[in-house]
C-alpha positions in Angstrom: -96.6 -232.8 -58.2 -95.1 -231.0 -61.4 -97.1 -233.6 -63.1 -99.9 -232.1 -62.0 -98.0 -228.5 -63.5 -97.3 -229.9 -66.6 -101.1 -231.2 -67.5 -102.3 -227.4 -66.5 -100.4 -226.4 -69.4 -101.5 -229.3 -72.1 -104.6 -229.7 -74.2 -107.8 -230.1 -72.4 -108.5 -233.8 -72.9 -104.7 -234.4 -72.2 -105.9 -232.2 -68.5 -108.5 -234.5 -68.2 -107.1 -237.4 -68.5 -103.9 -236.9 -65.8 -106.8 -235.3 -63.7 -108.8 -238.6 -63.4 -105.8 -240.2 -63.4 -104.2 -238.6 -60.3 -107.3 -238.1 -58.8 -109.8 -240.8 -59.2 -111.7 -240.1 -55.5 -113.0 -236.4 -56.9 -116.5 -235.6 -57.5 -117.3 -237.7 -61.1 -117.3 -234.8 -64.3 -119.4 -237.1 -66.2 -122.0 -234.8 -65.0 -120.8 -231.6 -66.4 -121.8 -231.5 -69.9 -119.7 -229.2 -71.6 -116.3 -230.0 -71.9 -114.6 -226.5 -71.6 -116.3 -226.7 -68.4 -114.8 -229.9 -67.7 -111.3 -229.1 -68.1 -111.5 -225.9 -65.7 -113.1 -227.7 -63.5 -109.9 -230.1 -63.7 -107.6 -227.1 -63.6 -108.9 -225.5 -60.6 -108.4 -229.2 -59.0 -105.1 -229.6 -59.8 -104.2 -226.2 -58.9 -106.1 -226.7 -55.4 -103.9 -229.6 -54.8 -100.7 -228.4 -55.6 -101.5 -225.2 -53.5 -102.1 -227.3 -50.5 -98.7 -229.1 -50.9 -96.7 -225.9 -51.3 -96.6 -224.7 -47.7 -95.5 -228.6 -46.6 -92.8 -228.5 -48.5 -91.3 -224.9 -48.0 -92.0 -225.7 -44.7 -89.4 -228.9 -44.9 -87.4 -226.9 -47.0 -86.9 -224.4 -44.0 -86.5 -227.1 -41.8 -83.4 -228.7 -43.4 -81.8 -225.0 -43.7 -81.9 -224.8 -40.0 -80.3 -227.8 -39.7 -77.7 -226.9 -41.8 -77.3 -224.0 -40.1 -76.9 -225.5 -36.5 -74.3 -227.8 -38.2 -72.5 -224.8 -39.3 -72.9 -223.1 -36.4 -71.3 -225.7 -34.2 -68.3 -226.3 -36.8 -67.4 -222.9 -36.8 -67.1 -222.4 -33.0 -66.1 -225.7 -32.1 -69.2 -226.0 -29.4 -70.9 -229.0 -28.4 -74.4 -230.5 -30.1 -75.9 -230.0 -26.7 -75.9 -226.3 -26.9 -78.7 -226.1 -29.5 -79.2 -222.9 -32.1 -82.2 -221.4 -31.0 -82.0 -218.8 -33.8 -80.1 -216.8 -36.2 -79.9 -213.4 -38.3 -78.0 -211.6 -40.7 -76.7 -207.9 -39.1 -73.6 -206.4 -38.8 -70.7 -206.0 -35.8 -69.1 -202.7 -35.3 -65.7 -203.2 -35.8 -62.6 -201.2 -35.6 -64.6 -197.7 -37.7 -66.8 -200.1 -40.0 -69.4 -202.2 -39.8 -68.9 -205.7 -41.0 -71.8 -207.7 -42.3 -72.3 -211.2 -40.8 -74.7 -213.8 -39.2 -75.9 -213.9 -35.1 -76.0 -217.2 -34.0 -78.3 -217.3 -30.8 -78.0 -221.1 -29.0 -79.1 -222.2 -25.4 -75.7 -221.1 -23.8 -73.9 -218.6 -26.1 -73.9 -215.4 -28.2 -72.1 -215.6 -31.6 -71.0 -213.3 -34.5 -69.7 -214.7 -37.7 -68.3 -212.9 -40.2 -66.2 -213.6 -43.9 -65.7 -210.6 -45.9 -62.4 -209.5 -48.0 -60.3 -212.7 -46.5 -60.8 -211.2 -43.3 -62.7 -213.1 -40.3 -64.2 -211.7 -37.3 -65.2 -214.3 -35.0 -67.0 -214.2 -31.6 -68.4 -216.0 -29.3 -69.6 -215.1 -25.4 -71.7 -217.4 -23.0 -75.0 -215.7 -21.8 -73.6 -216.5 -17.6 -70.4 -213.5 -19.2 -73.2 -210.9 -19.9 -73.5 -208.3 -17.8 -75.5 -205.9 -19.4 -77.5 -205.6 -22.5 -78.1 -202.1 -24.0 -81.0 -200.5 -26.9 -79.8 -198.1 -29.2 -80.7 -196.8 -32.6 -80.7 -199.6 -35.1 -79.3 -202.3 -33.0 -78.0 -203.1 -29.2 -74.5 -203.3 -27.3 -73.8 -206.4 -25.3 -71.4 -205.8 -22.5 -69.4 -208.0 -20.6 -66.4 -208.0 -17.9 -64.2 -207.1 -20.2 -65.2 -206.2 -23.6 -68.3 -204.7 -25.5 -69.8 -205.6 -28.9 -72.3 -203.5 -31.0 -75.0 -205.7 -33.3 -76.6 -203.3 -35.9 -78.9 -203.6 -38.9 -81.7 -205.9 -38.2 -84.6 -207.0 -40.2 -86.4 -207.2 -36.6 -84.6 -205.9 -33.8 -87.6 -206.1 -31.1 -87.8 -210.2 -31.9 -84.5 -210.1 -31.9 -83.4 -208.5 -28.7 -86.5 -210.1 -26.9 -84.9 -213.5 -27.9 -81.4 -211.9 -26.7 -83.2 -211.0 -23.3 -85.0 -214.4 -22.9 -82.1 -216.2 -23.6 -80.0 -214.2 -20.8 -82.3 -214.4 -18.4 -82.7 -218.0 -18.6 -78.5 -219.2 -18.2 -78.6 -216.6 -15.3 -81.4 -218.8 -13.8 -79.9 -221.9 -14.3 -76.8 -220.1 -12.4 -78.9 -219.5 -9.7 -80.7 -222.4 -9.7 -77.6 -224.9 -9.3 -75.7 -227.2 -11.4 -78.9 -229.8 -11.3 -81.5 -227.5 -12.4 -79.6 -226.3 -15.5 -81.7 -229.4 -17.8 -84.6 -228.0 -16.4 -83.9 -224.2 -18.5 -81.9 -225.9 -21.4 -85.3 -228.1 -22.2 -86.2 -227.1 -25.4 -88.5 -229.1 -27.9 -87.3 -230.4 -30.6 -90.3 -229.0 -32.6 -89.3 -225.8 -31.1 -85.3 -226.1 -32.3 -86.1 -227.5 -35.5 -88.4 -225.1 -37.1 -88.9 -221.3 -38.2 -88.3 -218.5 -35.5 -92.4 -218.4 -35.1 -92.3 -221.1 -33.1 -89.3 -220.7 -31.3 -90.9 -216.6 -30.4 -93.9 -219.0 -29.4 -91.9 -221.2 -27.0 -90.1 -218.3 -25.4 -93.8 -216.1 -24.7 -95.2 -219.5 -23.5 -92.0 -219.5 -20.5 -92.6 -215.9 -19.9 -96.3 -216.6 -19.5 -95.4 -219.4 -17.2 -92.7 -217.9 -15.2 -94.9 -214.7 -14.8 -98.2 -217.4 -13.4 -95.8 -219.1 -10.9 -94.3 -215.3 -9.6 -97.6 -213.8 -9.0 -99.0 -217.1 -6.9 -95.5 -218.4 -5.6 -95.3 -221.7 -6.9 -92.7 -223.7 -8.6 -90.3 -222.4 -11.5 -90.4 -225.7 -13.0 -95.0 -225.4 -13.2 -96.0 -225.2 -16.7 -99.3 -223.0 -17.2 -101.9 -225.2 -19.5 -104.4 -222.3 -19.2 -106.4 -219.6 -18.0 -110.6 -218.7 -18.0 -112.5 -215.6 -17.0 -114.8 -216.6 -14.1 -115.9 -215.7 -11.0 -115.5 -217.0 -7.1 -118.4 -216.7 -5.1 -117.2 -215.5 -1.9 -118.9 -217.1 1.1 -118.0 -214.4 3.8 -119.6 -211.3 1.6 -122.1 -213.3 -0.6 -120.9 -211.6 -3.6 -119.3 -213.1 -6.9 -115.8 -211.8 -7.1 -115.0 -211.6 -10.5 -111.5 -212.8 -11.7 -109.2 -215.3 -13.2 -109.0 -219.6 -13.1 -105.3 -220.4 -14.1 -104.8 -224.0 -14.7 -101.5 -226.2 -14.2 -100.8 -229.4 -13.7 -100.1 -229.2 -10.4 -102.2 -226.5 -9.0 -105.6 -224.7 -9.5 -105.3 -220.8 -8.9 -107.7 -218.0 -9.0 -107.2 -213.8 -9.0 -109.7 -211.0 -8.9 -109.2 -208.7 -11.2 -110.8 -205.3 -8.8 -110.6 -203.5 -5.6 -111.3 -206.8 -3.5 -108.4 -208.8 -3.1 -108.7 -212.3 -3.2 -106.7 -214.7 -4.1 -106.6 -218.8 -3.8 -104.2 -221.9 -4.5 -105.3 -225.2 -4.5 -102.9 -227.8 -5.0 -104.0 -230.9 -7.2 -103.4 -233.1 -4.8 -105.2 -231.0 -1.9 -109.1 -231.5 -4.0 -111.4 -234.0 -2.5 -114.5 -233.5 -4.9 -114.7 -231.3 -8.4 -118.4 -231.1 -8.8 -120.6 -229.2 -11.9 -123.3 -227.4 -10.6 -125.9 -225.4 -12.5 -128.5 -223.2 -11.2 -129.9 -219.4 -11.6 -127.8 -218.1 -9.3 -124.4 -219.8 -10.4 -124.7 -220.8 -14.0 -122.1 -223.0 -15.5 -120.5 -223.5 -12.2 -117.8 -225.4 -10.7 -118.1 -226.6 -7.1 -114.2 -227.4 -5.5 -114.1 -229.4 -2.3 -110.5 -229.5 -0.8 -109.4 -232.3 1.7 -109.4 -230.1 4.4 -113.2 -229.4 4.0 -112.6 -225.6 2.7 -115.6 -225.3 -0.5 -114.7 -223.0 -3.8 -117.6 -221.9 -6.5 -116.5 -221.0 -9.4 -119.2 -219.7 -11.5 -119.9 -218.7 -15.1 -117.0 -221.0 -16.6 -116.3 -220.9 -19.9 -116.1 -224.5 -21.5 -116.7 -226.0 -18.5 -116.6 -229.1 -19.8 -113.1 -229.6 -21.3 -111.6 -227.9 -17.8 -113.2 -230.7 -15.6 -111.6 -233.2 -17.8 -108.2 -231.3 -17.8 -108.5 -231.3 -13.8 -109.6 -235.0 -14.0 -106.3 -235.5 -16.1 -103.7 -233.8 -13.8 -105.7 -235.4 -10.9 -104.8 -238.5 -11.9 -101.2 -237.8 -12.9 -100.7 -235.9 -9.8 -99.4 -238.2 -7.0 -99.5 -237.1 -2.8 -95.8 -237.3 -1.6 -95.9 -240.0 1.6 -95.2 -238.1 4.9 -91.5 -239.3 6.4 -91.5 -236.8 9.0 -93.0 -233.8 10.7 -95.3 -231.7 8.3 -93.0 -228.8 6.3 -94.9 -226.4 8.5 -93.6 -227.5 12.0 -90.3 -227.5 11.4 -87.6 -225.3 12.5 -84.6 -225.6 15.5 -87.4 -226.9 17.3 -85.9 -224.7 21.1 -88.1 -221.9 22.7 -86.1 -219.1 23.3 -88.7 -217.2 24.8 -91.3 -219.1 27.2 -93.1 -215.9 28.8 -95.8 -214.8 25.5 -96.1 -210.9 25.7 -99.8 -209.5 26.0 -99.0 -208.2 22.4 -98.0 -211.6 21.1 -101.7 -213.0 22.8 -103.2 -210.8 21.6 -101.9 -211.4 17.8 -102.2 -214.9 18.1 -106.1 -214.4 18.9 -106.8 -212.2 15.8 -105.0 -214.9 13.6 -107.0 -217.5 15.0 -109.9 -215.7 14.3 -109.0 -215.2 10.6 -108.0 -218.6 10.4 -111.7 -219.7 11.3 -113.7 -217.8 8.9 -111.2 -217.9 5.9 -109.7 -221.5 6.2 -105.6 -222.3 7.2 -102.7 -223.8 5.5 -102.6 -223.7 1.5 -106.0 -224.1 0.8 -107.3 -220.8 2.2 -108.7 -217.8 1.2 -105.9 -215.1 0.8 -107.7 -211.5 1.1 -106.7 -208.0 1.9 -107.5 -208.6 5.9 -105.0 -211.1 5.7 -102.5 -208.4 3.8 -103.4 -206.2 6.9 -102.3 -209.0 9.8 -99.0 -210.0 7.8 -98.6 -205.6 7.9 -99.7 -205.5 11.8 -96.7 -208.7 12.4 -96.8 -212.4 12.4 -97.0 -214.3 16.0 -93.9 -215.7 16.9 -95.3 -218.7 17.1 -97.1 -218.7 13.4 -94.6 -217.3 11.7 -92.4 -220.3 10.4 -95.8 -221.7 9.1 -96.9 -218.7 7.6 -93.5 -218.1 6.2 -93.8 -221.4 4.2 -97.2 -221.1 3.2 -97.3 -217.6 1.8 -93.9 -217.8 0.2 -94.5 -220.7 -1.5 -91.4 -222.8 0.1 -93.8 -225.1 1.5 -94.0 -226.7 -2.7 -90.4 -227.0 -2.5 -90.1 -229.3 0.3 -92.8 -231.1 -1.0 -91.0 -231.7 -4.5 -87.3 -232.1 -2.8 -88.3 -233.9 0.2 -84.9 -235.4 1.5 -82.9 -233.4 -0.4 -81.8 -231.6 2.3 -80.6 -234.1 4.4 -78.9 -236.0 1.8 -76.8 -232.8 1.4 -76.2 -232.4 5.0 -74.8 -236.2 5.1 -72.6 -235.2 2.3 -71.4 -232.0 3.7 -67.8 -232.9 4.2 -67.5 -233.0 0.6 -67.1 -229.3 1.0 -63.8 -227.7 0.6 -62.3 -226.5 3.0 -61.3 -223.3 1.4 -65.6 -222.8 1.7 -66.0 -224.0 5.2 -63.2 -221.9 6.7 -64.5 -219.3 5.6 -68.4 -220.2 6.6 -66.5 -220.9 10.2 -65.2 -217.6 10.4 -68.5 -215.9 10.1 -71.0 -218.3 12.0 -70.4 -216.2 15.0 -71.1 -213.0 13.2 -74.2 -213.9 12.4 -76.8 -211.8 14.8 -74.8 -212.2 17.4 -77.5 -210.3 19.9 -80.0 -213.3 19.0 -80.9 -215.7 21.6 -81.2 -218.3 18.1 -77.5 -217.7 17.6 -76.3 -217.7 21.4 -76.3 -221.3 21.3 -74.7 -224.1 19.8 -78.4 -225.4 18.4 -78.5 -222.3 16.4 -74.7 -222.4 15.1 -74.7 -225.7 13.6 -78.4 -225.1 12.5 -77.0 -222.1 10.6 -73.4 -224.3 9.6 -75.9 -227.4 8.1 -77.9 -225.1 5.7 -74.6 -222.8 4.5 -72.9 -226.2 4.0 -75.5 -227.6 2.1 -76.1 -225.1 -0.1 -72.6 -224.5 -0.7 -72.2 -228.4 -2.3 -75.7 -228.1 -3.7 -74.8 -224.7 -5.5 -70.9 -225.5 -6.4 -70.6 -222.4 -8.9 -71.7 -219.7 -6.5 -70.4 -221.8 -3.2 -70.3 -219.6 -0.4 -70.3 -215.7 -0.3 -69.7 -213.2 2.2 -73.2 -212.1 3.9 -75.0 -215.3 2.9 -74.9 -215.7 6.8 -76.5 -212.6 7.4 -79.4 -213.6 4.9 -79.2 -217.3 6.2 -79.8 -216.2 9.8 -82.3 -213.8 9.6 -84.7 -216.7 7.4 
């Protein structure tokens, strides 16, 4: 390429010459008849090329910083390859009644400050689960933990920059949550991601925020990636009216919004659709016709790029694959005794206006979710709906589906609890609503013992705390 430099700079001919010598597949400059024309014509090739070969190699250039960097990184603070660098930036610490000038080093589970100036280092290093607060001011932010505070000041770009410091918390504090197992699951991190300018790292992190914030407003699964999202609207059978709205688009589920005053709102699971028909016409142009499996019909209309969405359905459809039924459906379990055998006139009464609903807008996953449903959850759930409603609506019913067996596996494994944990999930067993018929009996005890015992050995870092019980017994 600095051949290409160099003949710039010689004689024309000489500039002819390496041009149709280096690049023999151009446009032929026998044509051109003047030869002043010639070489510029050359020149402005030459140039051309080496432009388009800059970015590649500043771009490789950046690349093998980086990596010097994370090498660096993980010699100074003697952590593990595993905890990637996400990022890093030049700022200052406040220390002692000076700032001191030095690199942040932000990786997958820890905050670091690095700093060499006058034979002096100040070193330190805090894992995000330590954080307990994280504090704006002017010019920079304090992090805080249990027992110490730093100030960070002096940034190029403190909005990217906190925003990554934010992302990154919130993400170990979920993996905290989440259990030991889930932790690959919120340290998965692309390699093209890792490896490259902070662009695409500040892309990575809004593409999980974007995610996270689909599978909050429909319920679904942490781990569901959003692909995509289309304006559109649902023609809604029970008004005849298009309800304008959103098409979100996962690999696992197909979910749709209004944006207005008329709440609607659907989830169709990719394993739940039957038929995906196009369907044109005056009334519904561009239109895509949903049949689920248990015969409930969705019309989505006015689709932009219908095309490439059927054949993204068409692609999930056939990665997505129906878990086989070993037991009971999700929706009919429970401690399976009736506490109560005489039904109230209230409780009839409920049941019937349910039913009713359940009729016109469809039942189970696949239904219509509208503001008179809103209004029945407000007015109470039958007794005898609610554990199905429960699962449905708060989206637990996904989660047995994905960890079907999970539970039981635990419960088998429950004496691998120590007893420091179950002594003290003995001791407050009986505590737990103790006016409830549920909890009046030994069915409801050990029902409440299995699940606190479970979770306790699938959850080892948080175990067992005090009013789990109380939150245990009342679900």
């Amino acid at each position: 390429m600095h051949r290409y430099l160099r003949s710039c700079t010689a004689a024309d001919v000489f500039c002819l010459r390496c041009f149709t010598c280096f690049y023999p597949q151009c446009h032929r400059t026998e044509t051109i008849e003047d030869a002043q024309d010639t070489a510029e014509f050359a020149r402005a090739k030459i140039e051309s090329l080496l432009a388009q070969n800059q970015p590649q190699e500043e771009a490789s250039k950046a690349v093998v910083k980086f990596q010097l960097t994370a090498e660096k990184f993980h010699r100074i603070f003697s952590l593990s390859e595993e905890d990637k660098l996400v990022n890093y930036y030049s700022c200052s610490i406040w220390h002692g009644n000076f700032p001191k000038q030095g690199w942040l080093y932000l990786s997958l589970r820890h905050l670091a400050f690095h700093s060499y100036f006058l034979g002096k280092t100040i070193q330190h290093c805090v894992p995000w689960t330590e954080l307990v607060g994280i504090e704006k001011i002017s010019g920079g932010f304090k992090v805080l933990t249990r027992t110490e505070k730093h100030t960070f000041l002096f940034f190029f770009n403190l909005d990217e920059t906190l925003h990554l410091v934010q992302e990154l918390s919130k993400m170990a504090v979920k993996s905290l949550l989440n259990g030991v197992e889930d932790k690959n699951e919120y340290y998965k991190f692309e390699e093209e991601f890792i490896n490259s300018d902070k662009n695409y790292v500040q892309q990575y992190i809004d593409a999980k925020a974007q995610s996270e914030g689909y599978c909050k407003r429909f319920n679904l699964p942490l781990w569901e990636r959003l692909d995509g999202f289309v304006n559109c609207n649902l023609w809604f059978p029970y008004t005849k009216t298009d309800v304008p709205g959103r098409l979100y688009c996962s690999p696992s589920y197909l979910c749709f919004v209004s944006k207005y005053d008329i709440r609607c709102k659907v989830i169709i699971p990719m394993n739940e659709i039957a038929v995906v028909e196009k369907v044109n016409s005056s009334v519904c142009p561009e239109a895509l016709h949903i049949t689920a499996k248990n015969k409930v019909t969705f019309m989505f209309g006015s689709v932009p790029q219908r095309d490439y969405l059927c054949s993204k359905i068409s692609d999930f459809l056939h990665t997505s694959v129906t878990a086989e039924a070993t037991g009971p459906p999700p929706t009919e379990r429970g401690l399976q005794v009736q506490f109560v055998d005489i039904i109230s006139p209230r409780q009839a009464v409920k049941e019937h206006l349910w039913q009713l609903h359940f009729s016109e807008y469809g039942r189970g996953v696949c239904m219509y979710r509208t503001k008179r449903l809103q209004e029945l959850i407000s007015h109470g759930v039958p007794d005898k709906l609610r554990a199905e409603m429960w699962l449905v609506l708060s989206g637990a019913v996904f989660d047995i589906e994905k960890f079907r067996g999970k539970y039981e596996a635990l419960v088998e494994r429950a004496e691998k609890v120590s007893a420091i944990v179950a002594d003290e999930i003995e001791r407050d067993l009986h505590r737990s609503l103790p006016e409830h018929p549920a909890y009046q009996s030994e069915v409801g005890i050990c029902a409440l013992r299995r699940v606190l015992t479970a979770y306790a050995l699938y959850n080892a870092n948080v175990g067992y705390c005090q009013a789990m019980n109380m939150i245990t017994s009342v679900f």
